[in-house]
PDB file of N, CA, C and O in Angstrom:
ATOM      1  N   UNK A   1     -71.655  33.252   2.339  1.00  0.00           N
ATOM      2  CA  UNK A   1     -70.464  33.992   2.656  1.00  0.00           C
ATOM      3  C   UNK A   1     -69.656  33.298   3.749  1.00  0.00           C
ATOM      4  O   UNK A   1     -68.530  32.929   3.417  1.00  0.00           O
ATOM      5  N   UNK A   2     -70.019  33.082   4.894  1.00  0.00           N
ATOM      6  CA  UNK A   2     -69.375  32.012   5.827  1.00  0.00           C
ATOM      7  C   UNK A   2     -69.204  30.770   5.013  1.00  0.00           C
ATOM      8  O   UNK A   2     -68.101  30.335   5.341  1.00  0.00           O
ATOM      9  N   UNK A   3     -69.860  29.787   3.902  1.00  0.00           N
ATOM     10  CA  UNK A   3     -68.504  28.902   3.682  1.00  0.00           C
ATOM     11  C   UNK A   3     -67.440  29.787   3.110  1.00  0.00           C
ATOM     12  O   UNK A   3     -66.382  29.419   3.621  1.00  0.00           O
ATOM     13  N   UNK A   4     -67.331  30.295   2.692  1.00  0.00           N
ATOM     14  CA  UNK A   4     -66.177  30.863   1.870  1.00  0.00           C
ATOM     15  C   UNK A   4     -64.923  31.360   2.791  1.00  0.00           C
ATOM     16  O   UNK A   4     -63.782  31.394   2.332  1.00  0.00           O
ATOM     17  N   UNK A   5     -65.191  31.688   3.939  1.00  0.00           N
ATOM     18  CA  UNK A   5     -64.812  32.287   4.745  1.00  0.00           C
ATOM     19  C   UNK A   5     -64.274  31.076   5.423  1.00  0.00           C
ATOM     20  O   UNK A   5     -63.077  31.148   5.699  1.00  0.00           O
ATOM     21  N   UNK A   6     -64.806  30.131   5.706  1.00  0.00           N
ATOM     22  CA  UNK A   6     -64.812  28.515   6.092  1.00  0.00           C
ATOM     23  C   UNK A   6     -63.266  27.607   5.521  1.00  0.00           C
ATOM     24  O   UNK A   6     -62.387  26.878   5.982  1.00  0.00           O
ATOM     25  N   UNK A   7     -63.778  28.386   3.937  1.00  0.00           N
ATOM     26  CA  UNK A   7     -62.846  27.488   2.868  1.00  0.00           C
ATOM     27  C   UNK A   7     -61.518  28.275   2.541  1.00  0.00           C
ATOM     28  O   UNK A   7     -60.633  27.703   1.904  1.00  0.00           O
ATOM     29  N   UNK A   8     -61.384  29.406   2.911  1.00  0.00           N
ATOM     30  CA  UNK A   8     -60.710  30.382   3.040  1.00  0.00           C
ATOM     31  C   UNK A   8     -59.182  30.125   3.998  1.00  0.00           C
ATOM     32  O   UNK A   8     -57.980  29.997   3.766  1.00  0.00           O
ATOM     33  N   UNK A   9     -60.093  30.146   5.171  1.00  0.00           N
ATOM     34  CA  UNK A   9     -59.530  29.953   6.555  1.00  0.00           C
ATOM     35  C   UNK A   9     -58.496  28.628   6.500  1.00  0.00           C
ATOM     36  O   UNK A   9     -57.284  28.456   6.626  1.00  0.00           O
ATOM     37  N   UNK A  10     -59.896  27.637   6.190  1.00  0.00           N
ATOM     38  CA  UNK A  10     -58.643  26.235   5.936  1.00  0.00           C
ATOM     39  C   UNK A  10     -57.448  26.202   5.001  1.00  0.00           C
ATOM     40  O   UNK A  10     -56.288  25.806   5.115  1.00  0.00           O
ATOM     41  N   UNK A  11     -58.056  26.682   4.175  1.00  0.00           N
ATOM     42  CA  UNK A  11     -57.019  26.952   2.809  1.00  0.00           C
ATOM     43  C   UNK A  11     -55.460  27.390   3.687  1.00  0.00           C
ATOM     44  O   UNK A  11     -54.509  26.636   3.897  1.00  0.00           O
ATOM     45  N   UNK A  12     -55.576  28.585   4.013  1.00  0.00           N
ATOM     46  CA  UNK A  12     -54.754  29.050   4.400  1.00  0.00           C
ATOM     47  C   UNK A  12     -53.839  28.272   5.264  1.00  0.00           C
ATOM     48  O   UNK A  12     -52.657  28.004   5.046  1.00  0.00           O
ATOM     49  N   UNK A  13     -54.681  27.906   6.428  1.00  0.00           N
ATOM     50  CA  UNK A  13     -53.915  26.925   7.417  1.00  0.00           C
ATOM     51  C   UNK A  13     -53.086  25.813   6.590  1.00  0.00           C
ATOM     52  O   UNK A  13     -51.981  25.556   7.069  1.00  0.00           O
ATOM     53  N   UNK A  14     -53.411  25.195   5.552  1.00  0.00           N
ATOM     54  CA  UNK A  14     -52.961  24.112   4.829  1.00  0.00           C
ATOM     55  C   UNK A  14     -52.071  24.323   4.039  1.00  0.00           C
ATOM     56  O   UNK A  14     -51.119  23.601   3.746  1.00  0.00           O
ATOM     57  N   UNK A  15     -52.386  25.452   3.618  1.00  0.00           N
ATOM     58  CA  UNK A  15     -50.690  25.738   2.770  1.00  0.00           C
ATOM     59  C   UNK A  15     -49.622  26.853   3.668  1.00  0.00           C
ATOM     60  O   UNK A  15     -48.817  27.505   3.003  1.00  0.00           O
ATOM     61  N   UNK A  16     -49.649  26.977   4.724  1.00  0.00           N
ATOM     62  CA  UNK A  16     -48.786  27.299   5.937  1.00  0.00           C
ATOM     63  C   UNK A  16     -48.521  26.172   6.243  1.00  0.00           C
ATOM     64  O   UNK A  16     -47.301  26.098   6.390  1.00  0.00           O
ATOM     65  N   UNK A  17     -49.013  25.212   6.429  1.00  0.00           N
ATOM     66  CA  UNK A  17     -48.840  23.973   7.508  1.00  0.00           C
ATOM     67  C   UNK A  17     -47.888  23.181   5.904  1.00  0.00           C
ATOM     68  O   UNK A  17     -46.670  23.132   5.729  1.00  0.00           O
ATOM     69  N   UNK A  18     -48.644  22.834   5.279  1.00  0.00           N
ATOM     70  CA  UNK A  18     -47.438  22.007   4.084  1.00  0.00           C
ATOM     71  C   UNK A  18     -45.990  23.106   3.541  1.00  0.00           C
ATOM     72  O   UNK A  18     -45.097  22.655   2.824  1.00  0.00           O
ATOM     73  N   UNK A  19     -46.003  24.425   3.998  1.00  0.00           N
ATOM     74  CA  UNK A  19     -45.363  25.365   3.301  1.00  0.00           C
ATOM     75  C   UNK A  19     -43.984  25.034   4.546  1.00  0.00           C
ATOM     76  O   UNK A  19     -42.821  24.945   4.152  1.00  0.00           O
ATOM     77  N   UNK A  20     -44.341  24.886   5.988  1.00  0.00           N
ATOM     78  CA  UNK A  20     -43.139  24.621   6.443  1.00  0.00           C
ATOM     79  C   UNK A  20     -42.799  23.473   6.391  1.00  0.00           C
ATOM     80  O   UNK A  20     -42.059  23.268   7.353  1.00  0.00           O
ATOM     81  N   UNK A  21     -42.916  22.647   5.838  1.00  0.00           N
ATOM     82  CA  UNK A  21     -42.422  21.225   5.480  1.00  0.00           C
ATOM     83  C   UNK A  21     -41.374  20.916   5.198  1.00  0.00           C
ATOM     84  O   UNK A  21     -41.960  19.863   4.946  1.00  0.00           O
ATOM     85  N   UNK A  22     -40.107  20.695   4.909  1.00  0.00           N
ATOM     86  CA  UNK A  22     -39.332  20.744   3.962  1.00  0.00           C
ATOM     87  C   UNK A  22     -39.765  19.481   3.189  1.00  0.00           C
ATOM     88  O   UNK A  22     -39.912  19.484   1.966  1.00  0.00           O
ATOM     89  N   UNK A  23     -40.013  18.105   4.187  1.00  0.00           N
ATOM     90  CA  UNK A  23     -39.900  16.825   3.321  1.00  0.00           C
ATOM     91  C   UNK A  23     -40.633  17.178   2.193  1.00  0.00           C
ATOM     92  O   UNK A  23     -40.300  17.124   1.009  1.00  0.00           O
ATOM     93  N   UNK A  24     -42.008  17.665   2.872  1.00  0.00           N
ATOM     94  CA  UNK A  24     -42.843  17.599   1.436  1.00  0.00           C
ATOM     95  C   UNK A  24     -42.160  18.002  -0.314  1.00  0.00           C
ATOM     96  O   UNK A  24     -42.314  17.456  -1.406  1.00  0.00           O
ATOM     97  N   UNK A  25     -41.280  19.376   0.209  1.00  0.00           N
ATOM     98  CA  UNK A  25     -40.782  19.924  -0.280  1.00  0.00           C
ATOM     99  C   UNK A  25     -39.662  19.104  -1.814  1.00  0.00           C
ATOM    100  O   UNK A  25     -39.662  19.059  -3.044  1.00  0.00           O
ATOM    101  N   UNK A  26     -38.786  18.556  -0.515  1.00  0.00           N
ATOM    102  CA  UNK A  26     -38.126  17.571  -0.888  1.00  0.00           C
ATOM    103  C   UNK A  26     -38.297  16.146  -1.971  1.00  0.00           C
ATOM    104  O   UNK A  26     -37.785  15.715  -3.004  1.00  0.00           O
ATOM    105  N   UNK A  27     -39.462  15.732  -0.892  1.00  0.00           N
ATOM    106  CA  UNK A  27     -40.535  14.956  -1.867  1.00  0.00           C
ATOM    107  C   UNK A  27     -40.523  14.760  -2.677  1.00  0.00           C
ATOM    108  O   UNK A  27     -39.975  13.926  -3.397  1.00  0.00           O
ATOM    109  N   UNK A  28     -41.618  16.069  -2.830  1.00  0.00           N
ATOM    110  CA  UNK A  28     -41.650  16.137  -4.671  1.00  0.00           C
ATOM    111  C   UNK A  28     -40.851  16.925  -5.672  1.00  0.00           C
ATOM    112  O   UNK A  28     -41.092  17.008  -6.877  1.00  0.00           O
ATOM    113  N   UNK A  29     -39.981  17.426  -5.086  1.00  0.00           N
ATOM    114  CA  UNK A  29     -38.715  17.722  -6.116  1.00  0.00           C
ATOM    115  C   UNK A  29     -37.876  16.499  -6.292  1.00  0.00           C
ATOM    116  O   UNK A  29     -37.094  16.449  -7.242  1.00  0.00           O
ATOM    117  N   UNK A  30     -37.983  15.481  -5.423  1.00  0.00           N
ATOM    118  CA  UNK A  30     -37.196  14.256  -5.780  1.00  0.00           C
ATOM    119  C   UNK A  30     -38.163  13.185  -6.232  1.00  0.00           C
ATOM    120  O   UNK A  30     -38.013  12.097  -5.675  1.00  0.00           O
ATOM    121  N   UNK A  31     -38.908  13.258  -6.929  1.00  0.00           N
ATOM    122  CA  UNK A  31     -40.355  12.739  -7.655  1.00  0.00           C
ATOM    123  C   UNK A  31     -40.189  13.339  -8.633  1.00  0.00           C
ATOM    124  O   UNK A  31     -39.839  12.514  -9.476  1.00  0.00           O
ATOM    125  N   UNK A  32     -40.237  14.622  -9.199  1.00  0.00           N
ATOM    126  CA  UNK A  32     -40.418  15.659 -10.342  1.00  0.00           C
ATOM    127  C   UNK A  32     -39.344  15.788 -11.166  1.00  0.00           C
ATOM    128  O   UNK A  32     -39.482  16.125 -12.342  1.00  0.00           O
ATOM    129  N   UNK A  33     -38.107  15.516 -10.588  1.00  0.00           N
ATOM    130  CA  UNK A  33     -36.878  16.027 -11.446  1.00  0.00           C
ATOM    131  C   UNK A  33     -36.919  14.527 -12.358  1.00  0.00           C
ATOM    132  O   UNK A  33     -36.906  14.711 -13.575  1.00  0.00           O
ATOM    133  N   UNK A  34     -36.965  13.157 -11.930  1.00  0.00           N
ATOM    134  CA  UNK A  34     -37.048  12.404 -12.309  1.00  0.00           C
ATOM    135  C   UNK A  34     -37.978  11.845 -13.570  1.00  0.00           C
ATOM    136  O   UNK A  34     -37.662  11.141 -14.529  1.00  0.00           O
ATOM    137  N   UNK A  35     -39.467  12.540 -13.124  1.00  0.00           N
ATOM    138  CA  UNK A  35     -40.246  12.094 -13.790  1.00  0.00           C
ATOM    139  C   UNK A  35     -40.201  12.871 -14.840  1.00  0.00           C
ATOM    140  O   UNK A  35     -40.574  12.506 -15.955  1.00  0.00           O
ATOM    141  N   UNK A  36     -39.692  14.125 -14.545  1.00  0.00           N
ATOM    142  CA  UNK A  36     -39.566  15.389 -15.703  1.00  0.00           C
ATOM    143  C   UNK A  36     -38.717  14.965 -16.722  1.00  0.00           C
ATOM    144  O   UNK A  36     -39.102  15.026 -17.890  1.00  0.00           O
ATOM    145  N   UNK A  37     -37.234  14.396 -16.335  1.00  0.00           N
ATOM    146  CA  UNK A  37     -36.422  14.110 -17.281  1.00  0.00           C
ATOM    147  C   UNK A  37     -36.971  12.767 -17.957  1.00  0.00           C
ATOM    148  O   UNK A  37     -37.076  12.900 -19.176  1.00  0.00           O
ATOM    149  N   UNK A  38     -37.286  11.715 -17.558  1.00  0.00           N
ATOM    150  CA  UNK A  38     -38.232  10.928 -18.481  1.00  0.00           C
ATOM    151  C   UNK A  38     -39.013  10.898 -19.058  1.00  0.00           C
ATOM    152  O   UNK A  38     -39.134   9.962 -19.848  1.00  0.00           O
ATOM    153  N   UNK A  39     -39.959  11.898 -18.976  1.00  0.00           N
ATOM    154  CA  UNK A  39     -40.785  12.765 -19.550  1.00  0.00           C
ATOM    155  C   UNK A  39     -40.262  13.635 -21.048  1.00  0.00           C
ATOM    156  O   UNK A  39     -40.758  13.695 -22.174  1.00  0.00           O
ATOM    157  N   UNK A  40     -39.341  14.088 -20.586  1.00  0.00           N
ATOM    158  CA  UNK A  40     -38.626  14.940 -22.019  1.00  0.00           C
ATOM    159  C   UNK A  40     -38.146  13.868 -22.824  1.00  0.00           C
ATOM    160  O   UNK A  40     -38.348  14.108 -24.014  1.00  0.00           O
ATOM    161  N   UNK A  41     -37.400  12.410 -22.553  1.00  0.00           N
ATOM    162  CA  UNK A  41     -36.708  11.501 -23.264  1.00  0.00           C
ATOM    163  C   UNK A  41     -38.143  11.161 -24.034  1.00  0.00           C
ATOM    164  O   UNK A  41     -38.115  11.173 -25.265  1.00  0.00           O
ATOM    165  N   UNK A  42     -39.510  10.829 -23.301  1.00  0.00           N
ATOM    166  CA  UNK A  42     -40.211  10.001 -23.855  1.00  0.00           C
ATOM    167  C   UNK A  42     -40.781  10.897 -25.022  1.00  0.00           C
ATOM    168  O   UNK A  42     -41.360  10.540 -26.048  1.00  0.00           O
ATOM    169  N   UNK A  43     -40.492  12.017 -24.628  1.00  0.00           N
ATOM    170  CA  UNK A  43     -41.387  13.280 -25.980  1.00  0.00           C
ATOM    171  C   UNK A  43     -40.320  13.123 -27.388  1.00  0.00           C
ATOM    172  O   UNK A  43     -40.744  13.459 -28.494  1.00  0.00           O
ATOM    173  N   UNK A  44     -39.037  12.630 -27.231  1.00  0.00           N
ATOM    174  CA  UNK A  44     -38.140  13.181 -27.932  1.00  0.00           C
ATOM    175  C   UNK A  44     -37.877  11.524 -29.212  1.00  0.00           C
ATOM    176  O   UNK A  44     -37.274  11.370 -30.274  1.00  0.00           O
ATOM    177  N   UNK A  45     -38.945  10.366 -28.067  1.00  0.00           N
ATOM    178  CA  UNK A  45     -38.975   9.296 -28.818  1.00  0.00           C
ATOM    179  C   UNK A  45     -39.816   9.098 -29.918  1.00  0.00           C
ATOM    180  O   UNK A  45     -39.736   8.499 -30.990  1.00  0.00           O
ATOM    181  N   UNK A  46     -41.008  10.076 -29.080  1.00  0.00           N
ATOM    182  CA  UNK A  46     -42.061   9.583 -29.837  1.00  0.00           C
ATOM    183  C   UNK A  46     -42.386   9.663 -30.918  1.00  0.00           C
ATOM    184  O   UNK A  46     -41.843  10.602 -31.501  1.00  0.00           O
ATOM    185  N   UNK A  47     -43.313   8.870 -31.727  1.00  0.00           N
ATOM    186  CA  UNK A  47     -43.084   8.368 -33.458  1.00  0.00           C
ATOM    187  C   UNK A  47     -44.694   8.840 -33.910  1.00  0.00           C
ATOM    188  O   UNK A  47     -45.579   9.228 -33.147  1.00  0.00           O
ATOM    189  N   UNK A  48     -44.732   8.749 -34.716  1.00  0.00           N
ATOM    190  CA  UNK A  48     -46.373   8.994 -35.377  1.00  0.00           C
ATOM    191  C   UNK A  48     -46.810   7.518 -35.262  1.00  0.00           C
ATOM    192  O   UNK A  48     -47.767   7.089 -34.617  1.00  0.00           O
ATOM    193  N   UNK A  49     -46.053   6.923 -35.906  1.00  0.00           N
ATOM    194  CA  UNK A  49     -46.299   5.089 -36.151  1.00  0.00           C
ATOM    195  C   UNK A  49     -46.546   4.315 -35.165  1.00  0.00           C
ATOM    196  O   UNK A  49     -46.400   3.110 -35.370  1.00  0.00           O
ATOM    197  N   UNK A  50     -47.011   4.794 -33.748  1.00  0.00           N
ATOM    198  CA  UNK A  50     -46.677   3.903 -32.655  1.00  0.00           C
ATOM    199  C   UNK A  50     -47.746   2.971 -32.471  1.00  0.00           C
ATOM    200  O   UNK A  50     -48.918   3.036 -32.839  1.00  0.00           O
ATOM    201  N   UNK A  51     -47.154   2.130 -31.860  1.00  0.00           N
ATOM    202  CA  UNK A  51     -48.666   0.697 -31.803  1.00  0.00           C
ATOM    203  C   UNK A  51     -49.188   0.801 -30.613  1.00  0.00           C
ATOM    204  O   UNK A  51     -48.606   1.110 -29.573  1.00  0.00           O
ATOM    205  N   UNK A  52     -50.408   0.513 -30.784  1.00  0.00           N
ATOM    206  CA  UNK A  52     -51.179   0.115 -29.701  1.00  0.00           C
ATOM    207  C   UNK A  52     -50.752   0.120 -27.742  1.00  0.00           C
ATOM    208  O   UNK A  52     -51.110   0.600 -26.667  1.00  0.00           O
ATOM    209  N   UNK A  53     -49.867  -0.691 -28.308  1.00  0.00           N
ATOM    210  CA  UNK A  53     -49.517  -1.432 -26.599  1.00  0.00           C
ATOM    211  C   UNK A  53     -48.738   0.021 -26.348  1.00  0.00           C
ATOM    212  O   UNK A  53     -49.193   0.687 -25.418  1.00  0.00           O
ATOM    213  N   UNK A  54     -47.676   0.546 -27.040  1.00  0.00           N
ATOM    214  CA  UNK A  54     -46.908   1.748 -26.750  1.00  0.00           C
ATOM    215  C   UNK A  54     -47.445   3.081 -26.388  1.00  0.00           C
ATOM    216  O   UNK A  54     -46.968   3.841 -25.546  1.00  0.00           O
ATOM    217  N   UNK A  55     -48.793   3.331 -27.333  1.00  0.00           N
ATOM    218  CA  UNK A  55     -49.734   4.547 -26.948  1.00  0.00           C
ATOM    219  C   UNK A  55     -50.118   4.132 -25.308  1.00  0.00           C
ATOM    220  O   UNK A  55     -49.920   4.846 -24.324  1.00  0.00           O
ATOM    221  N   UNK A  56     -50.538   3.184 -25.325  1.00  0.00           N
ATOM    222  CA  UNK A  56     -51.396   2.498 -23.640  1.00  0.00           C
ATOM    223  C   UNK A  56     -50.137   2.797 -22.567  1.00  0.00           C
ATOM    224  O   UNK A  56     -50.225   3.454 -21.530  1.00  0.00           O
ATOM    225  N   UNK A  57     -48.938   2.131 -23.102  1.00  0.00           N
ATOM    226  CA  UNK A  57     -47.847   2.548 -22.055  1.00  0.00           C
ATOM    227  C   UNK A  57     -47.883   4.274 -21.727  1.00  0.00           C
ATOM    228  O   UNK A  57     -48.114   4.893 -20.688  1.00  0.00           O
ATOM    229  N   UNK A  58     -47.546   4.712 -23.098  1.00  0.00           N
ATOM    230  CA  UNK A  58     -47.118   6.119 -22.445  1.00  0.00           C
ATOM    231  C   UNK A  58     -48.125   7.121 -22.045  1.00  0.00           C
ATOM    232  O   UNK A  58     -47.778   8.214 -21.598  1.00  0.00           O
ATOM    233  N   UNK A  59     -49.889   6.639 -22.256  1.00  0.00           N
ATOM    234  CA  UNK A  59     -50.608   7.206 -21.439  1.00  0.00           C
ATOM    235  C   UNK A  59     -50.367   6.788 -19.824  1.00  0.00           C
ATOM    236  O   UNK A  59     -49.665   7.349 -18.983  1.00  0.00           O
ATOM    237  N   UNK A  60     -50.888   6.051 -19.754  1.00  0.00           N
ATOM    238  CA  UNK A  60     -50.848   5.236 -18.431  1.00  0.00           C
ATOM    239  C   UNK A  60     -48.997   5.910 -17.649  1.00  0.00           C
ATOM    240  O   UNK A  60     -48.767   6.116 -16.457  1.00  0.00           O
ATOM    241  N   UNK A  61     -48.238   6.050 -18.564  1.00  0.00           N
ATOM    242  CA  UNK A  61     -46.541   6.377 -18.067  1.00  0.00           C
ATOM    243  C   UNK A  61     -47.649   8.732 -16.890  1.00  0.00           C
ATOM    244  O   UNK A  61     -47.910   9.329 -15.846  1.00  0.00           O
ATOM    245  N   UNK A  62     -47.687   8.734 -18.332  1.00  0.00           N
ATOM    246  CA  UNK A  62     -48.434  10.660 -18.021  1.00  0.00           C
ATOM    247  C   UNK A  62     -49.183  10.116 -17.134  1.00  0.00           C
ATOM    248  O   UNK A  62     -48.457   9.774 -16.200  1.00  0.00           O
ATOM    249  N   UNK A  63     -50.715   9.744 -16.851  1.00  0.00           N
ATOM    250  CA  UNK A  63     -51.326   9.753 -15.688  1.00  0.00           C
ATOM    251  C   UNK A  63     -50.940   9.265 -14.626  1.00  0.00           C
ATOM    252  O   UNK A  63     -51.675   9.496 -13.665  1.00  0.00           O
ATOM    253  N   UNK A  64     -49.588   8.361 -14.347  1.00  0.00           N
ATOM    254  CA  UNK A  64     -49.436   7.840 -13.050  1.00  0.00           C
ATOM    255  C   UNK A  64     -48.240   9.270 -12.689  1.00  0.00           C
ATOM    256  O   UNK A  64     -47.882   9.453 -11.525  1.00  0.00           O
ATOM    257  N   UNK A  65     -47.855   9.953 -13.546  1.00  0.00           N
ATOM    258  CA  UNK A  65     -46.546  10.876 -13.703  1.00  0.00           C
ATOM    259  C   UNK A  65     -47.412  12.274 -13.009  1.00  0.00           C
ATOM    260  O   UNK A  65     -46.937  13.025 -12.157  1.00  0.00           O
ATOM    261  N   UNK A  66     -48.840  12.386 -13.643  1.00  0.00           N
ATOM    262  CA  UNK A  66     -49.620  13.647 -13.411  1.00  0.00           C
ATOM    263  C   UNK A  66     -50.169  13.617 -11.622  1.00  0.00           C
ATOM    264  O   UNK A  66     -50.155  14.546 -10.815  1.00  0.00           O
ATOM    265  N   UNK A  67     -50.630  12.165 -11.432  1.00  0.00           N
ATOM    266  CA  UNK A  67     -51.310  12.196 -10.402  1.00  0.00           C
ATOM    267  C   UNK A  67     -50.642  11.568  -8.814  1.00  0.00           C
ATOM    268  O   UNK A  67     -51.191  11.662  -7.716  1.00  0.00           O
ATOM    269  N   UNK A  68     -49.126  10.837  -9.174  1.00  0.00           N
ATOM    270  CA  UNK A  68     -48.044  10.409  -8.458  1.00  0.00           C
ATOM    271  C   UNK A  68     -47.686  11.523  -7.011  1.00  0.00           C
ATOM    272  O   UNK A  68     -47.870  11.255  -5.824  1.00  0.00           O
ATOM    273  N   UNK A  69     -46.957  13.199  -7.794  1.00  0.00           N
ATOM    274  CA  UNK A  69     -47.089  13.640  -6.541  1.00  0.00           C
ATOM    275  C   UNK A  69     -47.990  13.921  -5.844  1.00  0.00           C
ATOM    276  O   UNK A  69     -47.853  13.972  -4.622  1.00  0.00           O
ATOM    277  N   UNK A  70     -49.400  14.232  -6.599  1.00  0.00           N
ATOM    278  CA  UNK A  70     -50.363  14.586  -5.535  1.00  0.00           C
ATOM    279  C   UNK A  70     -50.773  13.305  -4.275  1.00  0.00           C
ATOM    280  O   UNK A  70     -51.174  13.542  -3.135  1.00  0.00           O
ATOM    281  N   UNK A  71     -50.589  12.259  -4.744  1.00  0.00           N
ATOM    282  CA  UNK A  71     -50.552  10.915  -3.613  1.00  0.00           C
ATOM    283  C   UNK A  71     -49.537  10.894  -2.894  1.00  0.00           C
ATOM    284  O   UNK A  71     -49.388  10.025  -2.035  1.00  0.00           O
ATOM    285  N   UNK A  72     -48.653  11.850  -3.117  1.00  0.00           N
ATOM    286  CA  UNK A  72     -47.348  11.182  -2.416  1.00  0.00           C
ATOM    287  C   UNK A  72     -47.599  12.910  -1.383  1.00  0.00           C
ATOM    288  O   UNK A  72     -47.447  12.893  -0.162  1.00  0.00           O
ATOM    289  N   UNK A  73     -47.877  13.883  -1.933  1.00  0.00           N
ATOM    290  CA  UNK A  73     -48.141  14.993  -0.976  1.00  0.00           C
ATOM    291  C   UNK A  73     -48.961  15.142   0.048  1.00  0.00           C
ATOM    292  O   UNK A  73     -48.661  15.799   1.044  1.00  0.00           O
ATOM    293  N   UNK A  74     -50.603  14.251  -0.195  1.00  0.00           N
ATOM    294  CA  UNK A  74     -51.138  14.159   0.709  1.00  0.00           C
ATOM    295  C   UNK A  74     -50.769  13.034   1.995  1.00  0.00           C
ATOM    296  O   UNK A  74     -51.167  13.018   3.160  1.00  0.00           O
ATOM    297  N   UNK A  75     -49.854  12.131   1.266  1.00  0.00           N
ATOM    298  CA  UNK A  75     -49.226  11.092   2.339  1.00  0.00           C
ATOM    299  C   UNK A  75     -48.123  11.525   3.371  1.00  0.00           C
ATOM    300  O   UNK A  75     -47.798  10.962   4.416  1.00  0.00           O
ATOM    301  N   UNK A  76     -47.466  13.070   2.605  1.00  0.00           N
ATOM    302  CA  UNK A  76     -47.041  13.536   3.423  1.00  0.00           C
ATOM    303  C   UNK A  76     -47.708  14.568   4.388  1.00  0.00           C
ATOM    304  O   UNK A  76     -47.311  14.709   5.545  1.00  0.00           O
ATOM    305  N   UNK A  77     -48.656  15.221   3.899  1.00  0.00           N
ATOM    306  CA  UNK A  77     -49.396  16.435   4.727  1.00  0.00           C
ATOM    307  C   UNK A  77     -49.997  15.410   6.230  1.00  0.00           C
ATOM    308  O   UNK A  77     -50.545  16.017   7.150  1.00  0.00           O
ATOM    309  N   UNK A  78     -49.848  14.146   6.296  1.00  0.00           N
ATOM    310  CA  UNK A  78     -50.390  13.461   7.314  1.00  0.00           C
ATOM    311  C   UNK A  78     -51.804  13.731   7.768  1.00  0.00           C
ATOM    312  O   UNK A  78     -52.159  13.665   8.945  1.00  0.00           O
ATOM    313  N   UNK A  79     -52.690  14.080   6.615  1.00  0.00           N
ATOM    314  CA  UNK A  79     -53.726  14.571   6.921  1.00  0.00           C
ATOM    315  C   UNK A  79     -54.372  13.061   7.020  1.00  0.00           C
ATOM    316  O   UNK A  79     -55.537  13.422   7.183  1.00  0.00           O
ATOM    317  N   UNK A  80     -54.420  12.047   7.032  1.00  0.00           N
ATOM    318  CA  UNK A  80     -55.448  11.042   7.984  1.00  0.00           C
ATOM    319  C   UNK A  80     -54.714  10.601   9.451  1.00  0.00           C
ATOM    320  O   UNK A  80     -55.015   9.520   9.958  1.00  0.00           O
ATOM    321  N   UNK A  81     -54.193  11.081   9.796  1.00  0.00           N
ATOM    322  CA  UNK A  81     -53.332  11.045  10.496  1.00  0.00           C
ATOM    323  C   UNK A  81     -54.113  12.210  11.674  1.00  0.00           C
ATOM    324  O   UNK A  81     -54.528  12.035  12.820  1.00  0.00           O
ATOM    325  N   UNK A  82     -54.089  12.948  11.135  1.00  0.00           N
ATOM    326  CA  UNK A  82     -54.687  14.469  11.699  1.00  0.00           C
ATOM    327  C   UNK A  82     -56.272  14.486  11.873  1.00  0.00           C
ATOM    328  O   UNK A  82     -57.037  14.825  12.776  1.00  0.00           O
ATOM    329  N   UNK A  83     -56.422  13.918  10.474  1.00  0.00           N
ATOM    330  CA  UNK A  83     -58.242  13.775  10.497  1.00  0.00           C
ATOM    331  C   UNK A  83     -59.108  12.805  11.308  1.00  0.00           C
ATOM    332  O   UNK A  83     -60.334  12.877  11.222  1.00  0.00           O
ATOM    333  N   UNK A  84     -58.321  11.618  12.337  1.00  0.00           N
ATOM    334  CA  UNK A  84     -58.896  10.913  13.083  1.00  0.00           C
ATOM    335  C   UNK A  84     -58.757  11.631  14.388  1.00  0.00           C
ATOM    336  O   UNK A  84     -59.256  11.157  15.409  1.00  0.00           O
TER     337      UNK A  84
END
């Protein structure tokens, strides 16, 4: 029950502390609008027939698209920064 209470506590502090942010904010709405609208072009291309190298692109395009803001949020939360 105390971790929870542990994980709770931090929780909270962390999304207060990133919630007054604006950059963060900013951030990734200026990350998202971008990747979103390239995102819809690339859905609207896509073919049944596609080759090889093109499937590899537009995975690799989604996972750097899926996992982009979360690198770019924790670079802003300055949490190694905080954690030393």
């Amino acid at each position: 029950m105390q971790s929870f209470a542990m994980f709770s506590g931090s929780f909270r502090y962390e999304f207060r502390m990133q919630f007054r942010r604006p950059a963060l904010w900013l951030t990734f709405l200026g990350l998202a609008v971008p990747l979103g609208l390239i995102y819809n072009e690339a859905l609207k291309g896509w073919r049944v027939e596609a080759s090889v190298s093109g499937v590899v692109t537009d995975l690799t395009f989604f996972i750097v698209s899926a996992f982009l803001p979360i690198g770019v949020g924790s670079l802003l939360a300055d949490r190694l920064t905080r954690d030393r």
